[in-house]
N, C-alpha and C positions, 0 to 999 in steps of 0.2 A: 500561615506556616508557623511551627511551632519552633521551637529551642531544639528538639530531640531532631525534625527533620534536617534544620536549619546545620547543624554539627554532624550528621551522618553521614559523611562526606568518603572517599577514597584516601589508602595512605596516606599518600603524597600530598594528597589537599589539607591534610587534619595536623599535618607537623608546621608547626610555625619556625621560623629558624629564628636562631640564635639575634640578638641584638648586638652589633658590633662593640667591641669594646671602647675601640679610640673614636667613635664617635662624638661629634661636639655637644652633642645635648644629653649623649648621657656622663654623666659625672659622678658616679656611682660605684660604688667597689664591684667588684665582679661576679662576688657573691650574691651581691642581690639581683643581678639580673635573671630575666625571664627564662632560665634552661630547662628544661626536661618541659615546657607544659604544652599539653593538646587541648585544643576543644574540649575530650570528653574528662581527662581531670579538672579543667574547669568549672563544666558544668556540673560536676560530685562538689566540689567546695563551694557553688553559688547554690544549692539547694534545687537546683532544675532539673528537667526528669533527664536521667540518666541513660545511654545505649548500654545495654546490655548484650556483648555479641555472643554470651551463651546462650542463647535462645530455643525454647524447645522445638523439636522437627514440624510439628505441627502450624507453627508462629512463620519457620522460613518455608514453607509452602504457602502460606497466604502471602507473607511479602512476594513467593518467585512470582504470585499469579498477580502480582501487581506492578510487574517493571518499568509501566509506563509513569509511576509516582516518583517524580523526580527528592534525590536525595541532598543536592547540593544546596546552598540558598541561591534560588533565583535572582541573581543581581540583574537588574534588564535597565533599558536604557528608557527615559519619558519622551514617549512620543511628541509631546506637547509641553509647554512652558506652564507644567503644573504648579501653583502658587498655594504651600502650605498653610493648613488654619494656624496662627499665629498662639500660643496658648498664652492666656489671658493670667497674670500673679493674682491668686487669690487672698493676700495679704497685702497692709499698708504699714507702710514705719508711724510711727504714737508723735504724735506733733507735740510739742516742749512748749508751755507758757510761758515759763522762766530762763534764764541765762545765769548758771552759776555762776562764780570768779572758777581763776585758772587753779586756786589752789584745791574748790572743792572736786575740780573734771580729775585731778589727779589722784587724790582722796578718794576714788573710786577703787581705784587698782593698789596701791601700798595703804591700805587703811589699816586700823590700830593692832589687829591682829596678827599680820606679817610680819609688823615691827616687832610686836613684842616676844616674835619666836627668833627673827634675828639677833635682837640683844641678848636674850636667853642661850643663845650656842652661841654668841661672841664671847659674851663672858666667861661661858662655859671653855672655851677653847683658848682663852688666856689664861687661865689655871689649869689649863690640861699641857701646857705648852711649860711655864714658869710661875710655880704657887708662890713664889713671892713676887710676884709682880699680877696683880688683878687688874682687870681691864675696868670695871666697875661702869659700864656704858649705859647709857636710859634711852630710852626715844626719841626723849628733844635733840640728847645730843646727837643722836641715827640721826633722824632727822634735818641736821646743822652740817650732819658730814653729807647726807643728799643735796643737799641746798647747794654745797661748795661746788659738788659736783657739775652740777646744772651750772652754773657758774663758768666753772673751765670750759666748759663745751660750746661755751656763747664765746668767750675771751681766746680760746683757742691757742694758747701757750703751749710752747713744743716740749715742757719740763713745771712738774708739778711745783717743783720748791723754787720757780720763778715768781710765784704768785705772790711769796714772801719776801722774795727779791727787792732791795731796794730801789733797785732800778726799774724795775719792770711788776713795782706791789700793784697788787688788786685790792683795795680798801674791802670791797665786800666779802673776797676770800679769807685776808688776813685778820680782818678787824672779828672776823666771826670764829674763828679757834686758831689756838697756836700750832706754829708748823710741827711741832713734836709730837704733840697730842693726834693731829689728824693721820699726819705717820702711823703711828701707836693704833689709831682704830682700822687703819685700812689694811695692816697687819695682820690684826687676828678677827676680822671681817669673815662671817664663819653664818652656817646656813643650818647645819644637819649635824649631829653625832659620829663620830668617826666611830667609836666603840659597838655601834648596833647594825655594822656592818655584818648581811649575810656570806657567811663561807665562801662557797665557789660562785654562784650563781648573783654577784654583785650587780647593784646597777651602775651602767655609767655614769649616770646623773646623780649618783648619792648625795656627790656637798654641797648639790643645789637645789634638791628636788623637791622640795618643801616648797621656795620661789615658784618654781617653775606650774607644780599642780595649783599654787594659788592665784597667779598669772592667768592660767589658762581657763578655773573657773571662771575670771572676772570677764576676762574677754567674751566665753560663752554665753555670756549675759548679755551681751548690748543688742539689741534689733538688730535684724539684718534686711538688708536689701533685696532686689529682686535680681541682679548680676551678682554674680559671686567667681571668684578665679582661684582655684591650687599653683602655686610658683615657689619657687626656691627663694630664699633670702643668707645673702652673705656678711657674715659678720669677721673684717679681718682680723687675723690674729695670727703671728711668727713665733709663739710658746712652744713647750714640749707639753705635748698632750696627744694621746694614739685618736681623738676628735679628731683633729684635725686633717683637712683636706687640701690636697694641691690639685689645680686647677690652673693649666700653665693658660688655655683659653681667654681668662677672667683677667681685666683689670687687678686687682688681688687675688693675686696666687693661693695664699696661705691664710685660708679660712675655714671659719666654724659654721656648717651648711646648717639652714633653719627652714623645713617647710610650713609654709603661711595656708594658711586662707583666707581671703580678707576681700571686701567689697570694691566694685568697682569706683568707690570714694575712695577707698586705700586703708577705710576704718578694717583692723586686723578681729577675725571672729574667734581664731584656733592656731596653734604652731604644735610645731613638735620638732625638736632638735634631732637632725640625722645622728645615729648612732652604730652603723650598721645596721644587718640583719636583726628584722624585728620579729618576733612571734604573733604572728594573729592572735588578734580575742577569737575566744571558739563563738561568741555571739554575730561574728559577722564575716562573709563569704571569703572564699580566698580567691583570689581572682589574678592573681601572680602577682611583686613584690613592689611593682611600679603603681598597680591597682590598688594595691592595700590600702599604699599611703592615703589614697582619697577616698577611699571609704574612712580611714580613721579619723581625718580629718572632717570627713561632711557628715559626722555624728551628730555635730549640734543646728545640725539644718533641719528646720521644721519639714514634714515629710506633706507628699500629696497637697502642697501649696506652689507647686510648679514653677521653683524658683530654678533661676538658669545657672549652670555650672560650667564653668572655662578651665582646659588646661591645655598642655602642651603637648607635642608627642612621645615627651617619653612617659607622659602617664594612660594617654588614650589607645584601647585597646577594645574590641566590639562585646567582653564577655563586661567590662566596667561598663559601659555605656547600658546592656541588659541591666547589668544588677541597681545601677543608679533609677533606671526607667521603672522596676518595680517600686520603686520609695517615694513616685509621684519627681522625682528631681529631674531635668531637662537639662542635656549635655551638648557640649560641643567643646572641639579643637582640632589640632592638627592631630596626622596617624604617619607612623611610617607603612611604606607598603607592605612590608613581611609580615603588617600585622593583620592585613585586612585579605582573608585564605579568598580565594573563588575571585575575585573582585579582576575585571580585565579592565583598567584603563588605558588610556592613551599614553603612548612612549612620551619622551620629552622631545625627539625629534617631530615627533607628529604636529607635537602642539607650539614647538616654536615655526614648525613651516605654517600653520596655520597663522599667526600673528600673535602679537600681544595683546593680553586680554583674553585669549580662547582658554574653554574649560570643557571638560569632562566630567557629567551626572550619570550613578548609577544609584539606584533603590535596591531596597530589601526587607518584605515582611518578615518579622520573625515574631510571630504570635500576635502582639496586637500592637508592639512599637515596629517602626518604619526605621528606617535608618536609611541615611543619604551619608551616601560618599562621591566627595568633589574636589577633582583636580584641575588644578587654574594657575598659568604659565603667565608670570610677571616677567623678571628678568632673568627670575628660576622658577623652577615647577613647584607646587606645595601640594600637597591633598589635607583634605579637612574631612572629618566625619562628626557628624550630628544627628539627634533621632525627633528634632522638631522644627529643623529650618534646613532650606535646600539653596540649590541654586538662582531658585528663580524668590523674588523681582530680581533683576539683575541692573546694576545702575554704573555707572562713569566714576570713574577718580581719576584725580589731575597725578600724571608721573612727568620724570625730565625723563627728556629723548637726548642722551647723548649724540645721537647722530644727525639729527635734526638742527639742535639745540636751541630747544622749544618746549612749551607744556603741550601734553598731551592729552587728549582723553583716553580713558582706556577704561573698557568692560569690567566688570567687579562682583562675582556673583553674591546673593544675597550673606551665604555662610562668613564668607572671607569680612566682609564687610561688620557684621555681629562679633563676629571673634577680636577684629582690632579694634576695637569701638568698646569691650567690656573685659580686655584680657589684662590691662595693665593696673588693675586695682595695688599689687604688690610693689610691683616698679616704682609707682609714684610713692608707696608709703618708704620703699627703700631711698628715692631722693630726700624725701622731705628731712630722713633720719640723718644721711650724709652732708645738708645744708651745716649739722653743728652736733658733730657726732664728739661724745666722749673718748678722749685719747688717754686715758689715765694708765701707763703701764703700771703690770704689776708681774710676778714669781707665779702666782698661783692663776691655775687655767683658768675656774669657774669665777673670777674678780673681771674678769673682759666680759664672759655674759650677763653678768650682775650689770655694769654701766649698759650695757644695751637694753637689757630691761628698762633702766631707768628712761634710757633716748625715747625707744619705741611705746612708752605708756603717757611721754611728756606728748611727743607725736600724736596720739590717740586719743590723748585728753584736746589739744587742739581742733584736730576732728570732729569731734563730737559738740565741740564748741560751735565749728562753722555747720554743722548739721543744727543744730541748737538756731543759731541765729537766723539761717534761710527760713525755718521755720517758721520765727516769728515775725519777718517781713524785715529783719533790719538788710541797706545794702551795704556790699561789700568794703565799700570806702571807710564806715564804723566797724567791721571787724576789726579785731586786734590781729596783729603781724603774727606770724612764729616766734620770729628773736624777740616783739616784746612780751608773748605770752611766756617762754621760759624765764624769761625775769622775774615777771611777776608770782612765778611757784619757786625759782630761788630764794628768791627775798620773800615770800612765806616761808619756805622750807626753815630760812635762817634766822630769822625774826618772829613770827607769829607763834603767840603763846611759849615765851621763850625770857627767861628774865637775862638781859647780855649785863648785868653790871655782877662786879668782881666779889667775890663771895668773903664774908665776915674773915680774917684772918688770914688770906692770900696774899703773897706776898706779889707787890704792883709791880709790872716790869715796865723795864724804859722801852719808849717807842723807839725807832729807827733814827740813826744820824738822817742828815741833811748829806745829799749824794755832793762830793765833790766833781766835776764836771772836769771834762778832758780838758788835756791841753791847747787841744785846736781851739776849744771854747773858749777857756781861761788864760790865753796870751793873743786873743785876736784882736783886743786891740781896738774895737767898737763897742759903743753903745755897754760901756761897764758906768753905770752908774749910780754913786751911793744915796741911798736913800735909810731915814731914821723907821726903826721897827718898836714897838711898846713895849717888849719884854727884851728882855736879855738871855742873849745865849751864849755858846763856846766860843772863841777864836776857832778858824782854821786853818792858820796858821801852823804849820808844826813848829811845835816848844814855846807856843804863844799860850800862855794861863790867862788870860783875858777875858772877860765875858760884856762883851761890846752891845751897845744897841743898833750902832751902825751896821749895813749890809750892801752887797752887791745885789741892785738891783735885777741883773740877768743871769748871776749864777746862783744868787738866791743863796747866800750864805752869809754868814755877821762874821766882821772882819774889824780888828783895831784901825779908830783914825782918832791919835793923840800927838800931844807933840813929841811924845819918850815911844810913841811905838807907833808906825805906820806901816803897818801889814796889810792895808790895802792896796800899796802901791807894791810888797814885796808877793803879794798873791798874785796879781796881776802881771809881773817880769820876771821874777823866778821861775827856772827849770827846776819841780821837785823832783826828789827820787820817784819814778815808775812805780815801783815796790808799794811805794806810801801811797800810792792814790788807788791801787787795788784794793788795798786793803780795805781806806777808806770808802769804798764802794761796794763793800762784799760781807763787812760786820756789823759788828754793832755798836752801841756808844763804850760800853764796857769794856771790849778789847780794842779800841780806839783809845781812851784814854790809857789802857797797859802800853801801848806803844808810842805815846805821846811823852809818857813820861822818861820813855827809856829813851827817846832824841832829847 
């Protein structure tokens, strides 16, 4: 049965309805849902032969003398526990001799190129902002500010300018640029030209889209697998920006939607940031707006090497399933029913009287792909459709019987079992990202996508690392962790190729006081005892000008013990002013001594 019979259907049968709007799986503006489309506009935007109901008289007296040629797609049921040939991937991933460091897996995706288009519109956009004030930024220091970043997202401080916090410094953060400076770059942190902005017809993506197409190349690039899945990815973010999406369903509400495609490792191949309604390329079918997305997305899938393709149901629909079947690609996921026209299955009443674990199989030629569609009643009903695995073998999964309260076995058709077994390739790469996600707030929208980029290529370069290593026989116990692999590309980030000493004619700044310690600490009364230090430091003491060797051993500061001055015993029993001990814990030596002097 062809495409042309398979759609030649009656009215009623050929109008697809509407997709609900408050449904939970669609999450998408209204706009792009699926309205006005039939079958046969369809089939004009996928290239398939076309119904033409102007037909000449001659044409509809050969169809009337043929009424008995059925018009619908024969969905019928398998008499038998027909077991599909299984198609066979005619490709293999390139096995890796060597095992980079983590700095070069990263080095793949921000290589010297992207940097030095982001320092070139940094700079650019600090003299576009204030000509006497240049940003004058390089690579290494990009670089120094990436580094920090990777950093935060391991140490996970709820506030950037804690990391310079006396109380709460981060040697690797702080010792690597000044709090001012890194301010000052993450400011005018700048992607793209605001000036070579088109008229009406802007993109959304303008001040990052430079990022984003050079992203997408690199990803394009890595081998792919023989599973592959389409899924949403949320990146949260509570900014003013018209991106952005609410989603009262989700854990985070207020996010920036990102469609993935990425392997059932969780290695990412393709995205594309939701942006509303997109235009087709006129090079590829239009197959309605939930379809597009995976056609744009499975661009970079090698074609007629029959690699398997997973999504969800708000993208599976039986004209993407045809268009993907011509590209050599093998589909499967769940469908809602409005979308699968002709198709009688079992109510949900039917299949819970029947028990758990009962399904419903129906087939459909449509030229030379098969299509199975399969409904299977767990503790709710699902349907799945697919155009190379069916129901049958059919095998057991362990469920809890609440009412038992006991494990169960229970039926599992072949499809159901393929789809959760190769669908969460995204999921996982979205855990992996949230283990030690960048929280860096910032003013500007496109500054929260820019730190995810960085998450999700630090993620990717790990990946590629434990695909690297399986490889070469190393086990798992010698992999490197995640948190230690992002250290070790901060600390390149921050150090390698990087000279950290103070440049000829700089003026040196002092490091940090010594934190005074609360009063629960420094009047309890235990375990204060002085021991001698080799250098000399401040008293602190207020109104003590002293520069003692002696120190408290447990609050770690040098304190007068003479016989004209014993401030070890008055640190120790005195209630200071509140006032003074914030202060002392929140500046620095310089406005410490302005207030020393004025007690």
């Amino acid at each position: 049965m062809d495409a042309q019979t398979f759609y030649r259907s009656k009215k009623h049968d050929q109008e697809v309805r509407l997709i609900p709007s408050d449904s939970e799986d669609s999450e998408l503006e209204e706009i792009d849902s699926e309205e006005e489309w039939t079958p046969e506009s369809g089939l004009r935007e996928t290239g398939m032969p076309e119904y033409n109901e102007s037909l000449d008289e001659e044409e509809n007296e050969d169809e009337a003398s043929q009424e008995d040629v059925p018009r619908l797609p024969r969905w019928r049921t398998p008499h038998k526990a027909n077991i599909t040939n299984y198609p066979e991937w005619q490709a293999s991933l390139p096995k890796s001799d060597d095992i980079k460091s983590p700095y070069e897996y990263f080095k793949m995706f921000f290589s010297e190129d992207i940097l030095e288009v982001v320092v070139e519109q940094s700079n650019l956009y600090a003299i576009q902002c204030n000509t006497n004030k240049p940003l004058n930024l390089t690579t290494k220091e990009l670089e120094q500010f990436m580094g920090t970043a990777v950093y935060m997202s391991l140490f996970g401080l709820p506030g950037t300018r804690m990391f310079w916090n006396k109380a709460t410094r981060v040697s690797q953060v702080a010792d690597t640029m000044a709090l001012n400076r890194w301010e000052f770059i993450k400011k005018c942190l700048h992607f793209n030209n605001n000036e070579v902005r088109q008229g009406e017809n802007v993109d959304p993506l303008h001040k990052i889209r430079p990022l984003v197409t050079h992203l997408t190349s690199k990803l394009q690039t890595i081998p792919m697998g023989e599973k592959l899945a389409v899924d949403e990815q949320m990146v949260p973010f509570k900014g003013r920006n018209r991106l952005k999406q609410y989603l009262p369903a989700k854990p985070k509400k207020w996010v920036y939607k990102i469609l993935v495609l990425a392997g059932c490792d969780g290695v990412p191949h393709n995205f594309e940031i939701y942006t509303g309604r997109v235009v087709q390329p006129p090079e590829l079918p239009d197959v309605g707006a939930s379809g597009n997305v995976v056609l744009r997305l499975a661009q970079p899938i090698p074609k007629h090497q029959k690699h398997k393709l997973f999504f969800d149901n708000w993208f599976t629909s039986v004209p993407l399933i045809l268009t993907l079947a011509q590209q050599g690609i093998h589909c499967a996921g769940t469908v809602r029913s409005n979308r699968l026209p002709g198709v009688s299955l079992m109510c949900d009443a039917e299949l819970k009287r029947t028990g758990r674990g009962s399904f419903d199989q129906k087939t459909a030629m449509v030229g030379e792909t098969t299509l199975h569609a399969v409904k299977w009643y767990d503790n709710r009903s699902v349907s799945l459709l697919s155009d190379y695995i069916g129901a049958h073998p059919v095998t057991d999964v362990d469920r809890w019987d609440g009412k038992q309260k006991k494990v169960i076995r229970v039926p599992c058709p072949a499809v159901v079992r393929e789809y959760n077994k190769n669908m969460g390739g995204v999921d996982l790469l979205d855990s992996l990202i949230a283990l030690y996600r960048t929280k860096i707030r910032s003013k500007k929208w496109y500054h929260r996508l820019m730190f995810h980029f960085i998450d999700i290529t630090t993620v990717t370069a790990w990946l590629l690392y434990k695909r690297d290593c399986s490889s070469t026989g190393m086990s798992k116990e010698e992999q490197i962790r995640l948190y230690t692999f992002k250290s070790y590309i901060g600390e390149s980030l921050c150090k390698s190729g990087k000279n950290l000493e103070h440049k000829r004619g700089q003026k040196r700044r002092r490091g940090p006081a010594t934190p005074i310690p609360v009063p629960d600490v420094r009047l309890d009364a235990t375990a204060h005892w002085m021991v001698m230090d080799k250098k000399k430091g401040r008293c602190k003491v207020p109104g003590c000008k002293g520069t003692p060797k002696a120190k408290c051993q447990k609050c770690d500061v040098r304190l007068c013990f003479t016989s004209t001055s014993n401030c070890f015993l008055r640190f120790h029993t005195i209630q200071f002013q509140f006032n003074f001990i914030c202060i002392a814990q929140n500046h620095n030596n310089s406005r410490l001594d302005g207030l020393r002097s004025k007690t």
